[in-house]
C-alpha positions as a Markdown table, in Angstrom:
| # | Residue | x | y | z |
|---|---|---|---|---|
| 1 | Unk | 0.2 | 16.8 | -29.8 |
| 2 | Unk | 2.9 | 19.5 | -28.4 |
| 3 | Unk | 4.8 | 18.4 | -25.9 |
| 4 | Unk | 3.0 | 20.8 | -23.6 |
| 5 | Unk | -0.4 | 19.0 | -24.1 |
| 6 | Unk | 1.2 | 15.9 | -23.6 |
| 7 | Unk | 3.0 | 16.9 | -20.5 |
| 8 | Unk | -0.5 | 18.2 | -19.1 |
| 9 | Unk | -2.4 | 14.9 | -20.2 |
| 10 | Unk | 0.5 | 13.1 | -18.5 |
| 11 | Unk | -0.2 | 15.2 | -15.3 |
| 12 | Unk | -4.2 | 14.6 | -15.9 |
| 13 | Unk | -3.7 | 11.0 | -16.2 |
| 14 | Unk | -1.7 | 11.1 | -12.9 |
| 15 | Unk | -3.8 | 12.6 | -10.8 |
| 16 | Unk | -6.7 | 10.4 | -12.0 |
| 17 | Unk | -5.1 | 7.3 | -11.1 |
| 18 | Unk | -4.3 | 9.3 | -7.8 |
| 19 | Unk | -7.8 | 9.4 | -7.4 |
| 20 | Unk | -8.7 | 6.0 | -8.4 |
| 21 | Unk | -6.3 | 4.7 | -5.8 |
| 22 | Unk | -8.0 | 6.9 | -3.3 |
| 23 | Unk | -11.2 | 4.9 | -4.4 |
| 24 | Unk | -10.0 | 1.5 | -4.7 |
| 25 | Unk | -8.5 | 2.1 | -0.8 |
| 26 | Unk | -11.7 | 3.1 | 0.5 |
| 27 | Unk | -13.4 | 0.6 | -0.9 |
| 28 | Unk | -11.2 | -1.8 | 0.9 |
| 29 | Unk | -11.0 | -0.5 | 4.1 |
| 30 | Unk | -14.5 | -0.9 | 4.1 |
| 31 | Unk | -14.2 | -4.8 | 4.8 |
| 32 | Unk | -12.3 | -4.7 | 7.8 |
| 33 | Unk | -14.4 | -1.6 | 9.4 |
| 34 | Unk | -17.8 | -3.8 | 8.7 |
| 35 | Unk | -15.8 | -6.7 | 11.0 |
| 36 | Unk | -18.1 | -5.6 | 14.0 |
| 37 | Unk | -21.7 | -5.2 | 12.2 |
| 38 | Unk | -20.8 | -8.6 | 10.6 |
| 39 | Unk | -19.6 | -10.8 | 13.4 |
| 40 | Unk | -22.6 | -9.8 | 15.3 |
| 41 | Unk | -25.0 | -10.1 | 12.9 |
| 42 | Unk | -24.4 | -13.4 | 11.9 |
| 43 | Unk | -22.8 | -14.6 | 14.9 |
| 44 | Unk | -19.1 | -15.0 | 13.3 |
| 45 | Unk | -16.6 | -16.0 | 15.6 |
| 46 | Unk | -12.7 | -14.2 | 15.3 |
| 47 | Unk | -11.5 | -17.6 | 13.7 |
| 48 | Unk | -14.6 | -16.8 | 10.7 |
| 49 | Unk | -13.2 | -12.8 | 11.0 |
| 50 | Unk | -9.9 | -13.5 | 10.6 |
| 51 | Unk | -10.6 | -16.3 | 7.9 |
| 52 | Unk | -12.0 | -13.2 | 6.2 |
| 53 | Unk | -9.4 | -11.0 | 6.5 |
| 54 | Unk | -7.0 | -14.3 | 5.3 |
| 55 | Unk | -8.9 | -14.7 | 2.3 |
| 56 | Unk | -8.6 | -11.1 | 1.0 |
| 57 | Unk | -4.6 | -10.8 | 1.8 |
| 58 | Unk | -4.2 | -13.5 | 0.3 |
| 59 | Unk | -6.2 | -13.2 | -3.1 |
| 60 | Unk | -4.5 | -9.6 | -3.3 |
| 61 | Unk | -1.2 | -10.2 | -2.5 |
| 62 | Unk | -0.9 | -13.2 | -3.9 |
| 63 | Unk | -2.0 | -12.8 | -7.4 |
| 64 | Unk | -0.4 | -9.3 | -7.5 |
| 65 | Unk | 3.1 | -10.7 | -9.0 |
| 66 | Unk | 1.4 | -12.8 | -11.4 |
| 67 | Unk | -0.7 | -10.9 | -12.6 |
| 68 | Unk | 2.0 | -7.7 | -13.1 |
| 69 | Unk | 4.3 | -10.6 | -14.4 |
| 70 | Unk | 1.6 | -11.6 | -17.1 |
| 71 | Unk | 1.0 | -7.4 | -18.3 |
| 72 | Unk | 5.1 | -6.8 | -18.6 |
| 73 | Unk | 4.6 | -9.0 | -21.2 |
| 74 | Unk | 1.0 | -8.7 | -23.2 |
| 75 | Unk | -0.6 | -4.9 | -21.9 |
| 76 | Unk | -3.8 | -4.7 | -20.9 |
| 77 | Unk | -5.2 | -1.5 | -21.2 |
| 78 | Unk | -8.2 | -1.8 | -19.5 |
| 79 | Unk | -7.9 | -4.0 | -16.9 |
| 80 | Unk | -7.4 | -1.1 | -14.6 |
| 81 | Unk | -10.9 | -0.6 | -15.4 |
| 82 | Unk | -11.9 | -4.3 | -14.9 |
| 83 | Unk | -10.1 | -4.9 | -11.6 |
| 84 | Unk | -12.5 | -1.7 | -10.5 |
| 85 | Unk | -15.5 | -3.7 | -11.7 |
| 86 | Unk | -14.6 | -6.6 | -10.0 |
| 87 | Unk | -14.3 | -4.7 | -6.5 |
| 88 | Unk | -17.5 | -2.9 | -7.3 |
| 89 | Unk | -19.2 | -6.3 | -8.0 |
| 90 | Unk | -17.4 | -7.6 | -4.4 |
| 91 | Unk | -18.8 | -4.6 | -2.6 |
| 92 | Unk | -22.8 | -5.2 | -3.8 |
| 93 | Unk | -22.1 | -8.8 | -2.9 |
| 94 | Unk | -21.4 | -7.8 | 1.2 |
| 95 | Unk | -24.1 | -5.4 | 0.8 |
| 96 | Unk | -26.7 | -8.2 | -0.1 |
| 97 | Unk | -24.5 | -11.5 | 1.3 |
| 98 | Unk | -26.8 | -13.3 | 4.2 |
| 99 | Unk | -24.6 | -15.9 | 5.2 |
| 100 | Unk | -20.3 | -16.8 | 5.8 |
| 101 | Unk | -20.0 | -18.3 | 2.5 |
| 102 | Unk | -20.9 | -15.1 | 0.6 |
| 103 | Unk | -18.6 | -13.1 | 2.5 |
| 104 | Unk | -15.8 | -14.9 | 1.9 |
| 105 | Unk | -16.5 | -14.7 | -1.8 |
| 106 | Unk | -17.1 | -11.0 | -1.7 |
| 107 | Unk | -14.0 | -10.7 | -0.1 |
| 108 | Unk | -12.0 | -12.6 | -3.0 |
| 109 | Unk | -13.6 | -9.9 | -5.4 |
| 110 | Unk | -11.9 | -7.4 | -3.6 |
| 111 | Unk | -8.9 | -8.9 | -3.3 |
| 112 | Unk | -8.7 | -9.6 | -6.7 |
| 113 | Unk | -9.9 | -6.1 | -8.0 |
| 114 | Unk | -7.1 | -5.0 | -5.8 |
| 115 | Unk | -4.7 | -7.8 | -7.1 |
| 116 | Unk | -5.2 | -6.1 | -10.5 |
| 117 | Unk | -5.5 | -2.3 | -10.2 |
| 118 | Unk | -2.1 | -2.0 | -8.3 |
| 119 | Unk | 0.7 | -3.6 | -10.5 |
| 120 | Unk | -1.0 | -2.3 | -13.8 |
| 121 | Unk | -2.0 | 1.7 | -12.1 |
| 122 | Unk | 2.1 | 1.8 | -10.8 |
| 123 | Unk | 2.9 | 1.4 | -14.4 |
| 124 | Unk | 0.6 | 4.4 | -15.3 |
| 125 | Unk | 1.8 | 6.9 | -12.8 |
| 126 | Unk | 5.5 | 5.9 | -14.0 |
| 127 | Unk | 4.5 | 6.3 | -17.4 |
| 128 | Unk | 3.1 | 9.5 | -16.8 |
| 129 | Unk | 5.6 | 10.8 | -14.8 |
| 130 | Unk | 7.5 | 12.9 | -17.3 |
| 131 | Unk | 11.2 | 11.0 | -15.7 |
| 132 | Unk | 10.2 | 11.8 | -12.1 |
| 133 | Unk | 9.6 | 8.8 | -10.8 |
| 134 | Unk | 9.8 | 9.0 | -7.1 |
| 135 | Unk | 7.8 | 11.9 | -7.0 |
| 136 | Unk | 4.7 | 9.7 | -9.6 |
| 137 | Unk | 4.9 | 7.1 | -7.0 |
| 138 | Unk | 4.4 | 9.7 | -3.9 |
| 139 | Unk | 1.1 | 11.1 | -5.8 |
| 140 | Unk | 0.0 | 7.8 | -6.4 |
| 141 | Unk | 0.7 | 6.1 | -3.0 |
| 142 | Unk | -0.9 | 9.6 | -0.8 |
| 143 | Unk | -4.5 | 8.6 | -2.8 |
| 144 | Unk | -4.4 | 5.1 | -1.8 |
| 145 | Unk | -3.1 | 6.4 | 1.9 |
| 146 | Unk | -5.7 | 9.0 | 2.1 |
| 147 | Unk | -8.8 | 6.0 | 1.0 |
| 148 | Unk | -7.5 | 3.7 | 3.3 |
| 149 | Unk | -7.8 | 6.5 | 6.2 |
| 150 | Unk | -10.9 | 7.7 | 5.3 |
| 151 | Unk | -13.0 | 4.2 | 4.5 |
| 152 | Unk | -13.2 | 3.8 | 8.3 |
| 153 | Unk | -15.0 | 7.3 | 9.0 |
| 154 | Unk | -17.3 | 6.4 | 6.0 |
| 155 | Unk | -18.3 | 3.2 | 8.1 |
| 156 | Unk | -18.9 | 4.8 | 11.1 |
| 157 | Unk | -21.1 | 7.5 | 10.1 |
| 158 | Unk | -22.9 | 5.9 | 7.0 |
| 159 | Unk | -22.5 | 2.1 | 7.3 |
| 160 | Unk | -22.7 | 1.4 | 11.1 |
| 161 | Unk | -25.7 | 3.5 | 12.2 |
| 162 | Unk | -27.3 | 2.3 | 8.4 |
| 163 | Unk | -26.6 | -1.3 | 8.1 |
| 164 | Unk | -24.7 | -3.8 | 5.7 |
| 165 | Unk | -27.1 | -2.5 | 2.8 |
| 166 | Unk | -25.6 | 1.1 | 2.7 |
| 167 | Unk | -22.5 | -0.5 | 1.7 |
| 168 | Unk | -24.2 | -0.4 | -1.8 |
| 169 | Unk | -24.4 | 3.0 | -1.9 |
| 170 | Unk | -20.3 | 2.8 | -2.2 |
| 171 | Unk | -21.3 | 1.0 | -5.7 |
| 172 | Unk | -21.3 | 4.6 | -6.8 |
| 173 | Unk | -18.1 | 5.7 | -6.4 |
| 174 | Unk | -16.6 | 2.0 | -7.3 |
| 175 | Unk | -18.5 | 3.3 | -10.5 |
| 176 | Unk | -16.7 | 6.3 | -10.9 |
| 177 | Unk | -13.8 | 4.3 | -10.6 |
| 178 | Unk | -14.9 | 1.9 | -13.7 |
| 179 | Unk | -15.0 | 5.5 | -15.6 |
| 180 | Unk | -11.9 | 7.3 | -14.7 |
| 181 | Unk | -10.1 | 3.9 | -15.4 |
| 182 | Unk | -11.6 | 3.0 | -18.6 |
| 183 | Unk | -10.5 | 6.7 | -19.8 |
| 184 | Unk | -7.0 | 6.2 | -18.5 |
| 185 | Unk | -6.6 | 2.9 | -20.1 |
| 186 | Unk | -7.6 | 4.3 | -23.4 |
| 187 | Unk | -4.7 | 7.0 | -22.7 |
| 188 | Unk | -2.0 | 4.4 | -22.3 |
| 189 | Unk | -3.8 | 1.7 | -25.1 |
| 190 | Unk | -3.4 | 4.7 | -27.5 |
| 191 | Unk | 0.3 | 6.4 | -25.9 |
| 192 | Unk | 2.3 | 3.5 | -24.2 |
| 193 | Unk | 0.7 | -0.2 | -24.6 |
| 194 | Unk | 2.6 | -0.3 | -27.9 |
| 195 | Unk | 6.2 | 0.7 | -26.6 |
| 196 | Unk | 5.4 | -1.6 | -23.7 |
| 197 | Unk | 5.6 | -4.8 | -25.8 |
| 198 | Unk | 8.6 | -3.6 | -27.1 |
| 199 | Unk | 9.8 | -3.3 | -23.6 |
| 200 | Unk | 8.7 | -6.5 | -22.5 |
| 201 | Unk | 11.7 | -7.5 | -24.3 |
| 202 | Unk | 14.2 | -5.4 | -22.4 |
| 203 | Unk | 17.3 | -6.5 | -20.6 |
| 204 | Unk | 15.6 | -8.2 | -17.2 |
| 205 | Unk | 18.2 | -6.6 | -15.2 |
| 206 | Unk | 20.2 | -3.6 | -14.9 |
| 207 | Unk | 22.9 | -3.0 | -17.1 |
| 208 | Unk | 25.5 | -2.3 | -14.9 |
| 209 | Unk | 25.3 | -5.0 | -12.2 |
| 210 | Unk | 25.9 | -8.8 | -12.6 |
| 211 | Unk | 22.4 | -11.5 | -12.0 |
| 212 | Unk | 23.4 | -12.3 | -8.7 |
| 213 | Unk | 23.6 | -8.9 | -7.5 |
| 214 | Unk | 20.8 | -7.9 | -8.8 |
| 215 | Unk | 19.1 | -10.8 | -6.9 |
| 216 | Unk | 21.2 | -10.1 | -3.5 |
| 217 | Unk | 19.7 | -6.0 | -4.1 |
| 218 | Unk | 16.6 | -7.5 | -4.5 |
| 219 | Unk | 16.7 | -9.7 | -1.4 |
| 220 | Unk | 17.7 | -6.9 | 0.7 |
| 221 | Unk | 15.1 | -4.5 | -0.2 |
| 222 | Unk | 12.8 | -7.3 | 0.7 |
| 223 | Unk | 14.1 | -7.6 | 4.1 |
| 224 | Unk | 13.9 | -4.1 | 4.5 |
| 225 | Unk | 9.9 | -4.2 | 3.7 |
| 226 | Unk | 9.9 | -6.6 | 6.4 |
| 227 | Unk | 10.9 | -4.0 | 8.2 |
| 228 | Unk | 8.7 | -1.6 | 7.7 |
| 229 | Unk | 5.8 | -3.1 | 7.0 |
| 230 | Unk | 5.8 | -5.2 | 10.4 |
| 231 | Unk | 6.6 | -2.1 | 12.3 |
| 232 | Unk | 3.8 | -0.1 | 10.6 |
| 233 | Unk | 1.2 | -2.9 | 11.5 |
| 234 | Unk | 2.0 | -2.7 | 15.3 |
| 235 | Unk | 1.3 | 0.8 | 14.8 |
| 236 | Unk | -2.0 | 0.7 | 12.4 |
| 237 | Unk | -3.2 | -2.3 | 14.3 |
| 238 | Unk | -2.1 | -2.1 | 18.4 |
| 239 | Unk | -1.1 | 1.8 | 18.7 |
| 240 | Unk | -4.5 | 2.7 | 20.4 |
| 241 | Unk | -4.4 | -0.4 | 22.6 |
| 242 | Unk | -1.0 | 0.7 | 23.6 |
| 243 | Unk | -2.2 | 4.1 | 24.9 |
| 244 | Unk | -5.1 | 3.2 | 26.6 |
| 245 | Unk | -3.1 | 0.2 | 28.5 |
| 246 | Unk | -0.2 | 2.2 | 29.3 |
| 247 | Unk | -1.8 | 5.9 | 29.8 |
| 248 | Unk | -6.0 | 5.0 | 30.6 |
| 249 | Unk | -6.7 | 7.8 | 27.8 |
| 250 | Unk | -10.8 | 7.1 | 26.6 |
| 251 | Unk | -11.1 | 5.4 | 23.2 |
| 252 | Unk | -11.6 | 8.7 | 21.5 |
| 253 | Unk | -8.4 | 10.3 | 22.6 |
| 254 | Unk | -6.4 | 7.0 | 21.1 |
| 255 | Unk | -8.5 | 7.3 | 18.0 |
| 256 | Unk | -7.1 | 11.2 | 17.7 |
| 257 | Unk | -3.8 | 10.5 | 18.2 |
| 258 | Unk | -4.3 | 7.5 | 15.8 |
| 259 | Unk | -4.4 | 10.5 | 13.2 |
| 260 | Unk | -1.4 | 12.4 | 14.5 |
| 261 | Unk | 0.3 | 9.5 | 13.3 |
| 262 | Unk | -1.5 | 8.3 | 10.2 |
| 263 | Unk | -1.1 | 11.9 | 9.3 |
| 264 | Unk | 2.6 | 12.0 | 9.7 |
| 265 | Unk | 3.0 | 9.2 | 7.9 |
| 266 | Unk | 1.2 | 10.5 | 4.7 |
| 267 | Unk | 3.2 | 13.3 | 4.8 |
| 268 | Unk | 6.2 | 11.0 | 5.0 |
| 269 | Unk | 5.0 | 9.3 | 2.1 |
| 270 | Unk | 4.2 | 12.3 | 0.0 |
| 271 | Unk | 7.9 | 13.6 | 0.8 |
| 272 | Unk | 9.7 | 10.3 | 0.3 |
| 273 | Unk | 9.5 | 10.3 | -3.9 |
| 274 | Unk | 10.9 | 13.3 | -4.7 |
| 275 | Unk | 13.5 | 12.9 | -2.0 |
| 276 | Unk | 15.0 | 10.1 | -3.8 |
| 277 | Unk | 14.5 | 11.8 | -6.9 |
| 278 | Unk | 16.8 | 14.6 | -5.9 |
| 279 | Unk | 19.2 | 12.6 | -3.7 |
| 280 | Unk | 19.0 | 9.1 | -4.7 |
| 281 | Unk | 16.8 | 5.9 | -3.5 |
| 282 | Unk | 19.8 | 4.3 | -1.4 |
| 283 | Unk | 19.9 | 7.5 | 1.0 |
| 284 | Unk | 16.5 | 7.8 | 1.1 |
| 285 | Unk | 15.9 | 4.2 | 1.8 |
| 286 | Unk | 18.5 | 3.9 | 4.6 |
| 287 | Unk | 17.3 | 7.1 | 6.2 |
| 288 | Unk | 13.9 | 6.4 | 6.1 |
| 289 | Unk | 14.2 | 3.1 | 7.9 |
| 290 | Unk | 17.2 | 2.7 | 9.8 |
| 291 | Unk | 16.4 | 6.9 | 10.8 |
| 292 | Unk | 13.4 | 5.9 | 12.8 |
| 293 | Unk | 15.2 | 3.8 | 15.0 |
| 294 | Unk | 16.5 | 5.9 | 17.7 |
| 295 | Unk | 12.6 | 7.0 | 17.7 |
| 296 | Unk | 11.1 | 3.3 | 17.9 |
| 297 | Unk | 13.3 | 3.0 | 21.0 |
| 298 | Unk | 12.4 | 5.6 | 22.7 |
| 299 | Unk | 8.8 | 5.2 | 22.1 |
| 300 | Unk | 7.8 | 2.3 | 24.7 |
| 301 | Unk | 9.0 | 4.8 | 27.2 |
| 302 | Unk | 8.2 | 8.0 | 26.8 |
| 303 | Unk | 5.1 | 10.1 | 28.4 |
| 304 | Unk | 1.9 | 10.7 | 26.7 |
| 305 | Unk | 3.5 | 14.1 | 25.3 |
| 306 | Unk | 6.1 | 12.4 | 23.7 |
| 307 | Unk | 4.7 | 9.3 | 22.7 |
| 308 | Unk | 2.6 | 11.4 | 20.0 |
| 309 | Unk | 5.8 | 13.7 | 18.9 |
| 310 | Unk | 8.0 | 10.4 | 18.9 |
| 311 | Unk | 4.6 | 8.8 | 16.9 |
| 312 | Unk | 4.7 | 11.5 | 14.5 |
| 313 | Unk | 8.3 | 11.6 | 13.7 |
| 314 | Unk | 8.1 | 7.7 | 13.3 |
| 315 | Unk | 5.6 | 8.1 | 11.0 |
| 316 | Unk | 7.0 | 11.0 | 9.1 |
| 317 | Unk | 10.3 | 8.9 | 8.4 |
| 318 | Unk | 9.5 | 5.3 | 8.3 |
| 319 | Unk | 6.9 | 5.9 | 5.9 |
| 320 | Unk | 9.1 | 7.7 | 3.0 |
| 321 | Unk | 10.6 | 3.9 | 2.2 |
| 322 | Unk | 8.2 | 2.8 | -0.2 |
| 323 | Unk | 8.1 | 5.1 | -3.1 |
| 324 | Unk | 12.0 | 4.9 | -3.2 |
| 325 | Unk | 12.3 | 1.4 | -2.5 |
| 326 | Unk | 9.8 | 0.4 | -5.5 |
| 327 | Unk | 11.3 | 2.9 | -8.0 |
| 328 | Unk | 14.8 | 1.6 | -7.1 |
| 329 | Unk | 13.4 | -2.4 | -7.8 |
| 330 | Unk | 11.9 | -1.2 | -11.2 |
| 331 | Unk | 15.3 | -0.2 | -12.0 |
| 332 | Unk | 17.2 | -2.9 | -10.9 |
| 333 | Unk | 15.5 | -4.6 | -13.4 |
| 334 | Unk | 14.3 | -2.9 | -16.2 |
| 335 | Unk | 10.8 | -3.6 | -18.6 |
| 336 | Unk | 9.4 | -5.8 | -15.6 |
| 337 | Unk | 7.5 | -2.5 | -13.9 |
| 338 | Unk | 4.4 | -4.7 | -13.8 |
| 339 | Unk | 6.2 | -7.8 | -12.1 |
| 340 | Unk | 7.9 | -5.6 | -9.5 |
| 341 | Unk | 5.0 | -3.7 | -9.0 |
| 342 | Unk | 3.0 | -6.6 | -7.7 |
| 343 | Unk | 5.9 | -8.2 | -6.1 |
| 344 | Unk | 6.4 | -5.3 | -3.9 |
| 345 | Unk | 2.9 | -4.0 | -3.4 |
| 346 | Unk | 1.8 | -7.9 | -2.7 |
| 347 | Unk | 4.6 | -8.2 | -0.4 |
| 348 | Unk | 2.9 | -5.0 | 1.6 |
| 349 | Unk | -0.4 | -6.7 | 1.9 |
| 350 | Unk | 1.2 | -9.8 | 2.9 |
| 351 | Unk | 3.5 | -8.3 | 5.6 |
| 352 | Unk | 0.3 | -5.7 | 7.2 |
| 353 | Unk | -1.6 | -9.2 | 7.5 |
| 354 | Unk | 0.7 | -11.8 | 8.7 |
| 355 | Unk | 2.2 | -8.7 | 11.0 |
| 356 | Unk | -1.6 | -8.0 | 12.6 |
| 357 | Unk | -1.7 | -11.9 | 13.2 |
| 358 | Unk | 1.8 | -12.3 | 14.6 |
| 359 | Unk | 1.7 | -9.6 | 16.9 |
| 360 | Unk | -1.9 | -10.1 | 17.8 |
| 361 | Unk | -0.8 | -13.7 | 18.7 |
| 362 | Unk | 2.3 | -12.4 | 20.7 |
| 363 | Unk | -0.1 | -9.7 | 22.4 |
| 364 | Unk | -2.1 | -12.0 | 23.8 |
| 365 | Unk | 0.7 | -14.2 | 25.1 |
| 366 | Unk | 2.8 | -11.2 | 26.6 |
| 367 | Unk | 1.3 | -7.5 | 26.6 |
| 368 | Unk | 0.7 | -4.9 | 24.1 |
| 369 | Unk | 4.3 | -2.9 | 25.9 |
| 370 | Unk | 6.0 | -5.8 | 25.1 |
| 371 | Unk | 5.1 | -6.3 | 21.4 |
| 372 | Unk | 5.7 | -2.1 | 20.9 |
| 373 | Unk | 9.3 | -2.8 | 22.5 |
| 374 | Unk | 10.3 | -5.9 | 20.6 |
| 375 | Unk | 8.9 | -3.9 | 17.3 |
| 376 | Unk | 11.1 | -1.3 | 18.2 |
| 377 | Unk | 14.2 | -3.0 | 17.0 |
| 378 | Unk | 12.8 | -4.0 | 13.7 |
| 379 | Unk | 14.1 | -0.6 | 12.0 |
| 380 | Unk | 17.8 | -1.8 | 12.9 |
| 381 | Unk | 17.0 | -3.9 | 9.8 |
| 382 | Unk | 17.6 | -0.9 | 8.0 |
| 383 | Unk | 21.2 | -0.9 | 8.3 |
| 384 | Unk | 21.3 | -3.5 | 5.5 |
| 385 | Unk | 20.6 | -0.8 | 2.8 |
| 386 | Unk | 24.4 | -0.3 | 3.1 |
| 387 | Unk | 24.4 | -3.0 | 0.7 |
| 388 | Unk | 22.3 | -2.0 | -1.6 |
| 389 | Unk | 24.3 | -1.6 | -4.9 |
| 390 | Unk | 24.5 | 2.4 | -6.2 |
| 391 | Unk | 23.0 | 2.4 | -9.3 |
| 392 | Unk | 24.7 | 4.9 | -12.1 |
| 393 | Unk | 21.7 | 7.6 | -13.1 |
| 394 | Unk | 22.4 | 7.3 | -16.7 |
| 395 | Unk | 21.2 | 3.4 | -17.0 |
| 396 | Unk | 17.8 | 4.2 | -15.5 |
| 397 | Unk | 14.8 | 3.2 | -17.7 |
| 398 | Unk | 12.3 | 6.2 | -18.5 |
């Protein structure tokens, strides 16, 4: 194959797992939007809801290292396409479940199916992306964004006013998901499963920086998803609660400026990738988080007006992090992209759940202001990517 066919199958095969990350997303956000059909229908109380949720986070974030750990070292192809069949087999199960103990089985499904597609498809959109690696992670992390936004509209025109049995209908496009993967794995079986055995055997850290400060680099960047992701739940979780408290605006209005926001912030993550292609992950990292915190603090005071510019600059910034934080981890250590993949992306789901409970907690305890001024501080964390070791371009893995 010329090396222009291959660069166009590499660009194909990006944009499929793009997709597929889109439709794994959607898929998911599906569980928490059903929360309100569910608790009344079969008289859940928030301890069963959240017990839900818990159970999900934890089977996706949990299993995400291991799993990524165990494919660094014996590729599996397909199980892109398998960890697709097992949220497509989780999503008939709440369509069809009758009782609390189903549920929380359907939710494992998708917590698994999620626990698998995301170390193994960020290897994919590395592999395919011709060096470029910040800007493979941006396309890959805007399709998962973009499900995650729209899974919610889906349940509240076609679940909500249908029942829990439409959720079946989404079997469909977990289908399509079982298709495009099972193409793309035969792409990297055939391409890159080989080279990645012979990769599992790679120097486990980067050449040019000693074991421990490799660990200390990795430490920090963990902080610095603390960071993040805690801030990001206030918003996702408690912004509309915030303006309706502190302005009165009607539900609706919240919801819109919900967008502004989860807009921005797709933007911000589209932008982030090829920023630290072209400038370096350090900058990018320290800007993106330690940059939004003149913004957090302004936030808790500010006028409606502002409050949505502030909330769109917030999310413009904050959110560039995670491409260049997870292409700076794969090359801190080398020929574990599976590994740091679910480390990182585990650590995500872990942080947006314990985050939502924390705060939640705190909320109820003090006020909604309160936890969006306390949060406000949490991007001074950022600072710490002063530390972060500058990694010489040359020694970073393809």
């Amino acid at each position: 194959m010329h090396k222009h066919d291959e660069a166009r199958t590499a660009t194909l095969v990006l944009a499929a797992i793009s997709f597929s990350h889109f439709l794994n997303d959607m898929l998911q956000s599906l569980l928490p939007a059903l929360y309100p059909v569910l608790k009344t229908q079969y008289a859940l109380d928030f301890g069963q809801v959240g017990l839900i949720t818990l159970t999900y986070q934890a089977t996706a974030s949990l299993l995400q290292p291991a799993i990524g750990h165990f494919t660094d070292r014996r590729p599996q192809p397909y199980s892109l396409a398998v960890g697709m069949s097992f949220t497509l087999v989780g999503m008939l199960l709440i369509s069809r479940a009758n009782a609390f103990g189903p549920l929380l089985v359907a939710a494992a499904l998708v917590g698994l199916g999620s626990a698998i597609f995301h170390p193994e498809s960020s290897r994919v959109a590395r592999l395919a992306s011709g060096g470029r690696h910040g800007l493979a992670q941006s396309v890959f992390q805007v399709g998962g964004n973009a499900g995650s936004s729209f899974g919610p509209l889906l349940a509240a025109f076609i679940v909500v006013p249908r029942g829990q049995g439409s959720v079946a209908w989404f079997g469909a496009a977990a289908f399509l998901g079982v298709v495009i993967l099972f193409n793309v794995g035969r792409w990297y079986g055939t391409h890159h499963a080989p080279a990645a055995r012979r990769n599992a055997a790679a120097p486990e850290r980067h050449a040019s920086l000693s074991p421990e400060q490799v660990r200390l680099a990795i430490a920090l960047l963990m902080v610095l998803m603390f960071s993040k992701f805690f801030y990001l739940s206030s918003m996702a979780n408690y912004y509309t609660f915030f303006l309706i408290q502190k302005f009165g605006v009607p539900i609706r209005d919240a919801q819109l400026l919900l967008f502004v926001y989860l807009g921005a912030a797709a933007v911000g993550t589209f932008i982030g990738g090829p920023l630290g292609d072209r400038f370096g992950r350090r900058p990018v990292i320290w800007w993106s988080i330690a940059g939004a915190l003149p913004f957090t603090l302004l936030l808790p005071f500010a006028n409606l007006f502002w409050t949505a510019v502030l909330s769109g600059v917030i999310g413009l910034v904050i959110a560039s992090a995670f491409s260049a934080i997870l292409v700076f981890a794969q090359e801190l250590v080398p020929g574990r992209v599976g590994l740091i993949s679910g480390l990182f992306f585990g650590l995500a789901f872990g942080m947006s759940g314990l985050g939502a409970a924390l705060l939640g907690q705190l909320a109820d305890r003090t006020s909604i202001e309160f936890v969006f001024r306390l949060c406000a501080f949490l991007p001074a964390l950022g600072l710490l990517a002063g530390f972060l070791p500058r990694l010489e371009p040359g020694a970073r893995q393809k």
